[in-house]
N, C-alpha and C positions, 0 to 999 in steps of 0.2 A: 606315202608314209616314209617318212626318215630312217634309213636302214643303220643299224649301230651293232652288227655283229662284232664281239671284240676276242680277239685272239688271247687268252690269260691261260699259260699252261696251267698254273695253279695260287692258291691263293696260301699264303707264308711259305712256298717253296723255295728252300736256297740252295743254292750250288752251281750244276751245269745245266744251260738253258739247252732247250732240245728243239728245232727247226724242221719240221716234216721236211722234205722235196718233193715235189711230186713227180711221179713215172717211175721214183727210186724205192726201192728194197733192201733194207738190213737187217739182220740178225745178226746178235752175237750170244751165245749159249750162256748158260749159266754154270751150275756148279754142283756136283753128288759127289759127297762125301760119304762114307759108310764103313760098318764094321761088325759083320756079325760073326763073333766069335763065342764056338761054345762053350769053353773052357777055359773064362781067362775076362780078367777083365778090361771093359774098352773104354776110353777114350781116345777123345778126336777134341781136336781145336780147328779153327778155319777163321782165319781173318777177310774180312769181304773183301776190303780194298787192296790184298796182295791175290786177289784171285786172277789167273791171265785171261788176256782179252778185255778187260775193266779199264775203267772204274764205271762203265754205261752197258748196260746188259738188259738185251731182251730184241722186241722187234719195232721195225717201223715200215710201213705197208697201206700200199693201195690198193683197197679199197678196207681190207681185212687185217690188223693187228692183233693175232692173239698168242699170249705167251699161255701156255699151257704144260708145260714138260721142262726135264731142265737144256736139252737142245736150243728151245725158244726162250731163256733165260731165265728159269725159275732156280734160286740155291735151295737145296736140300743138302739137309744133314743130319744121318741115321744111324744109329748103332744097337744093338742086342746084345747083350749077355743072357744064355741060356743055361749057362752051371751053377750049382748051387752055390752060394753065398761071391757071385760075382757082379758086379755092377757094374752101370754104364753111365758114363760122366761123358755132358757131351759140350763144347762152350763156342760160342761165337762172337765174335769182336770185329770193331770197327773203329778203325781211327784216320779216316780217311774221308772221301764224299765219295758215293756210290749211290748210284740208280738203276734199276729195274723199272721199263720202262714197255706200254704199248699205246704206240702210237699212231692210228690215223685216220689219212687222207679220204678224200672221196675219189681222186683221180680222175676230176671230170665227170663223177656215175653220180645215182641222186644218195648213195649209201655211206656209211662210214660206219666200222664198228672195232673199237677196240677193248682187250679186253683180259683178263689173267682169269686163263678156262677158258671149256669149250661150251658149247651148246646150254647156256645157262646155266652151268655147274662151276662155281670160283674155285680158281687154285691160288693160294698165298702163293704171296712172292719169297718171301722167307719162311722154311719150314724145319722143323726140329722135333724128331723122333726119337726117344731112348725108350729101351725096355730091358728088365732084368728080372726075365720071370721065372730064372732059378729060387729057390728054397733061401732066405735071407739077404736076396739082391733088392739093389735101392740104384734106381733110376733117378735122373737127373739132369736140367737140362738149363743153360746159362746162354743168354744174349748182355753182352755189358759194350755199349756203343756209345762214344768219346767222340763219335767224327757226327757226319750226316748222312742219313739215308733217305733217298726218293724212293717212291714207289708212284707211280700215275701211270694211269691209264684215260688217253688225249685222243678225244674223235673230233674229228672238223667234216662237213657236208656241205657242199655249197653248189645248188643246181636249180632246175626247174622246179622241182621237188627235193628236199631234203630230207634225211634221216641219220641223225648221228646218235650213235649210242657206247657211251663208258663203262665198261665195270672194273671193279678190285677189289681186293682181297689182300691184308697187309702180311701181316706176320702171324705165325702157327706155332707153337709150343705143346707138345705132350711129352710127358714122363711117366712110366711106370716100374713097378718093382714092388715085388713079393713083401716086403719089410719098408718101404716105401718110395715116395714119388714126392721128386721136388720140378719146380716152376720156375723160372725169376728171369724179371727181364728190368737191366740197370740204364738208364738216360743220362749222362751226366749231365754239370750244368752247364757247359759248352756246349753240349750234344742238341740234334736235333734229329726227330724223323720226322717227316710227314709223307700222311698217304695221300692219293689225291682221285677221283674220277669225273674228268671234264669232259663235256660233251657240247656242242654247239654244231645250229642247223639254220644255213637260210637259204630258202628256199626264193626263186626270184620270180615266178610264175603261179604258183599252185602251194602246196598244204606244207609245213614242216615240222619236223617233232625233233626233240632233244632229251636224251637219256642218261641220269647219271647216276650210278651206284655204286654204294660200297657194301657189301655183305658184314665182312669181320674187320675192321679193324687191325684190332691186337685179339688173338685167342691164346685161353694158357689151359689147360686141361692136365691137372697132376692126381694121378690114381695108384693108392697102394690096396692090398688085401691081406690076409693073414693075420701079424698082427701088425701092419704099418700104419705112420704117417702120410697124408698127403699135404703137399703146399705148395701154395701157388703165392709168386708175389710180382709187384711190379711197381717199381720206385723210379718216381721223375723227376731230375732236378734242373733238366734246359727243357726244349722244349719238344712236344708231339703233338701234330695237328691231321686232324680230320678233313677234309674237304670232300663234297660233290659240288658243281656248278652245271646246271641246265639250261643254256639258251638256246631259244628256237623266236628266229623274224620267217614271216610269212606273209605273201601277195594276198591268200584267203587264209585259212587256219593253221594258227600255229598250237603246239601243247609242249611244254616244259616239267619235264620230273625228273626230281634229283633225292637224292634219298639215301641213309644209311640206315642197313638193317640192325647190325650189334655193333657199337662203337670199340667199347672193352670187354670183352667178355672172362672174366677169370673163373678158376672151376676146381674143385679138391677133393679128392673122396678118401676114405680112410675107414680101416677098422676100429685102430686107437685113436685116432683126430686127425681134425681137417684143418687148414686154417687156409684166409685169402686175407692177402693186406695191398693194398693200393696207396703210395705214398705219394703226394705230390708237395713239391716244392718249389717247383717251376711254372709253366704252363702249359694246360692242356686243353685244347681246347676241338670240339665238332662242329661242323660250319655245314649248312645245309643250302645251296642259293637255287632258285627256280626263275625266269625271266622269259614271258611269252609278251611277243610284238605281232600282231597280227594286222590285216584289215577287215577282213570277217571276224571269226571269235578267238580269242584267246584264253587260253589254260596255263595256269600254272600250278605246280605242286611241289612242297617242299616236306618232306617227313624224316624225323629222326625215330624209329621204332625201339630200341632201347639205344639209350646213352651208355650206362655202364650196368656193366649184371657182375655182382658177388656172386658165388653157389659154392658152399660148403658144406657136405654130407657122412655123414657117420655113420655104419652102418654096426658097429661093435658097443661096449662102453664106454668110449672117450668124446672129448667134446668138441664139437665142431664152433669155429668163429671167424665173421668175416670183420675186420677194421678199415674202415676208409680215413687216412688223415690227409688235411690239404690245408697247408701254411703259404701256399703259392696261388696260381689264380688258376681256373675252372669254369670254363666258357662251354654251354652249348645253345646254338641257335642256327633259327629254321626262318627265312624268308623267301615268302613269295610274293611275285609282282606280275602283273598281266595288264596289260594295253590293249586296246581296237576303236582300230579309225570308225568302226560302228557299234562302238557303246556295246561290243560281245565279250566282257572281260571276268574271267573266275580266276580267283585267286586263291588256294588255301595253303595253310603250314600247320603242322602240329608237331608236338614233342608226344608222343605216345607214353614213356617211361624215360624220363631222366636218371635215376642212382636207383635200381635195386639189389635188395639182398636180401637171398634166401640160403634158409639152412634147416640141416635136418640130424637130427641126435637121438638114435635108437637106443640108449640109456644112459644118453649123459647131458651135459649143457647143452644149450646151443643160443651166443651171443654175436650179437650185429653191434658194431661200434659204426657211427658219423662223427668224424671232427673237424667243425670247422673252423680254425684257430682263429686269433684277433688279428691277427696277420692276410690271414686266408680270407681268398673272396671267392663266392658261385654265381655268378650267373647266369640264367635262363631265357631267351630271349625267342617268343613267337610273333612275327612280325610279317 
C-alpha cells in the first residue's frame, strides 16, 4: 500500500507555522487576569498580542501535549463585582497574530496526544468570566479581534502501531449580573480566528487510529435575574473557521474520527428578555475531514453534532428572541473517505443539527428569526 501520511497543521490557518522537534519540550504560560472587588466596580482590558512571552503560547511535547491551566497557556480573564449596583465590564482585544497551541509528537513511542484539558474534560483556550451579583449590577463581557488568532491542538504518531489523538476547545464567554448579562464577540473584516484539532497516525506494522475533536467552538452564555436582560451576540465580518482532520495509514487496521460537538453555541437568559444575534458578513465556516488508509479494514468517521445552537430563555414577562443574519458565506461540511487493499472499507459522515434555535417565554414572545440575504450563501455539504 502507498503510504500518504500528510503533515497539514491545519486547514485555513494563517499566521506562525509551528514545527514539533522531537526529544524537545516547551512551554510558554499563558495569561490570568482578574479582579474581584467588593465594592467598586471592575474592569479589565487585556490585549493578547501585548501579552509577554507571545505572541505563541502554550505546550509542545513528547509524547503528551496538554494545555490545561493558564501555566501551560490557557488566557483567562475574570472579574466580580459583589456590591450593590456595581458592575463588571471585562474586554479583550487583539490586533496582532497569536496562537495558543498543543502540540505533539510521538517521540519514537506508538502514542501522541494533544490536547486543551485534561483527562477528557476541555478547557478553552480563551476564557472570560464577569459577574455582578450585587443588587442592580450588569455584567459584561467583550472579545473584539482586528488581528489573528490560532488555537490548534496537533498530534503526529508515527510507529509500529500508532495512536494520535486531538482535542480543543476555542473560546468561552460568560456574563452575569443581577439587572443583567451581556455577550459579544466582534471579528473584524481583516480579522481571522481559526480553531483547529488535527490528529494523524501511521502505524508501519500493525493497527492505527486517529482522533480529532473539537467540543466548543465559540461559547457565549449571558445570564441576568431580578429584573434583567440577557444578550449574547456575535458579529463576523473576516473570517472564523472550524476545523478537525483525522488521518490514520495502517499495515492492518486503520480508524479515522474527527468530529465537532457544538460549533457556536450562544445562550441568554433573562427575567425582562433574552436576545442572541449571530451576524455574519464574512465567512464561517466548520470543516469536518476523516481519511482511513488501511490494508485489512478501514474506518472512517466524520460528524458535525450541532453546527450552530441559538438558546434564548425568559423566565419573567419579557420576550425572548434569537436572529441569525448572514449577507456573507456559511459553510458546513463533514467528509469521510476510507481505503483497503482488501475491499474492508466504511465510511460514514453526518451533520446531526446544522442551525438551531430554541427559546422559551414564561409570559411573553418568543421569536426565531433565519436571514438568508440575496447576497448571502449556506452551505451544507455531507460527503
Amino acid at each position: 500500500m502507498k503510504r500518504s501520511v500528510r503533515r497539514v497543521l491545519a486547514i485555513g490557518v494563517s499566521g506562525i507555522a509551528m514545527v514539533p522537534v522531537l526529544g524537545m519540550a516547551a512551554t510558554v504560560p499563558g495569561k490570568l487576569q482578574q479582579d474581584s472587588s467588593a465594592v467598586a466596580d471592575v474592569a479589565l482590558d487585556l490585549e493578547l498580542s501585548n501579552i509577554a512571552g507571545g505572541p505563541v503560547f502554550g505546550v509542545v511535547d513528547a509524547p503528551n501535549a496538554e494545555v490545561l491551566d493558564v501555566p501551560t497557556g490557557l488566557i483567562i480573564q475574570k472579574g466580580t463585582a459583589t456590591g450593590a449596583g456595581y458592575d463588571a465590564d471585562l474586554a479583550v482585544t487583539n490586533v496582532g497574530t497569536v496562537t495558543i497551541h498543543a502540540v505533539a509528537t510521538d517521540g519514537g513511542g506508538p502514542k501522541a496526544y494533544a490536547a486543551f484539558g485534561l483527562g477528557g474534560s476541555t478547557a478553552p483556550a480563551v476564557q472570560q468570566r464577569a459577574a455582578a451579583s450585587g443588587a442592580g449590577g450588569i455584567g459584561s463581557v467583550l472579545i473584539d479581534n482586528t488581528g489573528t488568532l490560532n488555537i490548534v491542538a496537533d498530534a503526529l504518531a508515527e510507529a509500529v502501531t500508532a495512536t494520535a489523538t486531538a482535542t480543543a476547545s476555542g473560546v468561552s464567554q460568560y456574563a452575569y449580573g443581577s439587572a443583567g448579562g451581556s455577550v459579544a464577540l466582534k471579528n473584524s473584516s481583516t480579522a481571522s480566528i481559526a480553531i483547529s484539532a488535527i490528529a494523524d497516525a501511521d502505524a508501519s506494522v500493525e493497527d492505527a487510529s486517529a482522533e480529532a475533536f473539537i467540543e466548543y467552538g465559540i461559547y457565549q452564555n449571558a445570564v441576568a435575574d431580578a429584573s434583567g436582560t440577557g444578550s449574547a451576540s456575535l458579529d463576523n465580518a473576516g473570517t472564523i473557521g472550524l476545523t478537525t482532520s483525522a488521518h490514520a495509514v495502517a499495515a492492518e487496521d486503520a480508524i479515522a474520527t474527527a468530529s465537532i460537538e457544538q460549533g457556536l453555541e450562544l445562550r441568554s437568559s433573562g427575567v425582562s428578555g433574552a436576545t442572541v444575534a449571530l451576524t455574519n458578513s464574512g465567512t464561517l465556516s466548520e470543516k469536518v475531514q476523516a481519511r482511513a488508509e488501511a490494508v485489512n479494514e478501514g474506518t472512517a468517521s466524520a460528524t458535525i453534532t450541532t453546527g450552530i445552537l441559538m438558546k434564548a430563555v425568559v423566565s419573567g414577562e419579557g420576550d425572548a428572541g434569537t436572529v441569525l443574519t448572514n449577507t456573507g458565506t456559511l459553510n458546513l461540511s463533514v467528509i469521510a473517505d476510507s481505503v483497503s487493499d482488501d475491499d474492508q472499507a466504511e465510511a460514514n459522515s453526518k451533520i446531526q443539527i446544522g442551525i438551531m434555535q430554541e427559546l422559551a417565554a414564561a409570559g411573553g414572545n418568543a421569536t426565531a428569526i433565519v436571514t438568508n440575504d440575496a447576497s448571502g450563501t449556506m452551505n451544507f455539504l455531507v460527503q
